[in-house]
C-alpha positions in Angstrom: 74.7 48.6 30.3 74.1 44.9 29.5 74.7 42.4 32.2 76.1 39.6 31.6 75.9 35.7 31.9 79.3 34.2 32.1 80.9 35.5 28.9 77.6 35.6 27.5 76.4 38.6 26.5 72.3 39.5 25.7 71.7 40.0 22.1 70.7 43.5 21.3 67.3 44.0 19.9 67.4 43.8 15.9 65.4 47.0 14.3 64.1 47.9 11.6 65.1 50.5 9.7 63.8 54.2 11.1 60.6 55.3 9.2 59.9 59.1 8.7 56.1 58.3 8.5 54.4 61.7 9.3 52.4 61.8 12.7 50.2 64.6 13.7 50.3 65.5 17.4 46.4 64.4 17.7 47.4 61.1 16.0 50.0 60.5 18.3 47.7 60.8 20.6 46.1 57.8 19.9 48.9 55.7 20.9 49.2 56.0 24.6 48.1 52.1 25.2 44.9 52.5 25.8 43.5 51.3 22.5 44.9 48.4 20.6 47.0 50.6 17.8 50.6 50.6 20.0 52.5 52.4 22.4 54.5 55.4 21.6 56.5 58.0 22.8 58.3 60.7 20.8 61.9 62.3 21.6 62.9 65.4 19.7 60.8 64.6 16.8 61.5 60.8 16.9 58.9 58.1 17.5 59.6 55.0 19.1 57.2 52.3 19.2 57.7 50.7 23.0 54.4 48.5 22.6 56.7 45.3 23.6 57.3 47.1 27.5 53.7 47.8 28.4 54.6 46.7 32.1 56.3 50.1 31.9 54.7 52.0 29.6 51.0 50.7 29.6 48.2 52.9 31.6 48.3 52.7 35.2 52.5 51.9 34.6 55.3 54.5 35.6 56.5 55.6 32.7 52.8 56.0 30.6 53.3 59.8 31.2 55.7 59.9 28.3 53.5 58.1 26.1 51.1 59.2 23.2 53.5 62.8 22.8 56.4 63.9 22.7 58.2 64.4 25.6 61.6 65.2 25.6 61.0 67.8 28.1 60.2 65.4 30.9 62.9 62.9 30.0 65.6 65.6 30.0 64.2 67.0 33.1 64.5 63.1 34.6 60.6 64.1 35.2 57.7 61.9 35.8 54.8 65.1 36.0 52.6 65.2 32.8 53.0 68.9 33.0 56.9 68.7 32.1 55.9 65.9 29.3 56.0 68.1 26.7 58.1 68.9 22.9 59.4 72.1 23.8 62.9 70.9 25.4 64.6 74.6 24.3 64.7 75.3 27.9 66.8 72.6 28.9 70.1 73.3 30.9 73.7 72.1 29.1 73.1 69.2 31.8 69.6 68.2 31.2 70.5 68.6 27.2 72.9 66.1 27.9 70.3 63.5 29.6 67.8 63.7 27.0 70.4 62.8 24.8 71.4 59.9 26.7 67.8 58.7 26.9 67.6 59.4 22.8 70.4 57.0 22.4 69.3 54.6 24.9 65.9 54.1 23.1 67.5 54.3 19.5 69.4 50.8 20.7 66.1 49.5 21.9 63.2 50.5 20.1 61.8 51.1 16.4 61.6 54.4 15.3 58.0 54.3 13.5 57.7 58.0 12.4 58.2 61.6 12.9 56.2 64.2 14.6 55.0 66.2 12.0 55.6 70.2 12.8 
């Protein structure tokens, strides 16, 4: 939730509109911040460009497990080990289902979608 100031209330981020651009699994690979192309990370298909929070997501940063794949596993699980950062979220409970989708959402109001993982 957004604090606020007063009565003042933090814009939200303006976005573009979601792009269905095509990324192989290897080419999302490339964008796990350690090169120069961006910073990505994929939820249930979706990619979201988080380049603008490399404090977080940036190698060496807390959440950089998530980046460069999908990993709607990991986030549904609430899970920071590479091994649960993976696509595959068809073994979620009704509970972690339910998380993932909250995190979903939460990035949809904060970050560009910039393509889809191509199956």
């Amino acid at each position: 939730m957004a604090e606020t100031v007063g009565s003042i209330k933090p814009e939200a981020p303006v976005l573009d509109a979601p792009k269905s651009t095509p990324f192989s699994v290897e080419e999302l690979a490339k964008y796990d911040g350690t090169s120069d192309l961006g910073i990505y990370v994929a939820i249930k298909g979706d990619i979201f460009d988080v380049s603008a929070k490399k404090e977080m997501y940036g190698p060496g940063c807390g959440y950089h497990v998530f980046t460069g794949k999908d990993a709607s596993a990991a986030l549904g699980k609430s899970s920071l080990k590479p091994e649960d950062a993976h696509a595959d979220y068809s073994k979620l409970d009704e509970s972690e289902l339910k998380v993932l989708d909250d995190w979903y959402k939460y990035f949809a109001k904060r970050y560009n979608i910039v393509g889809k993982v191509a199956k």
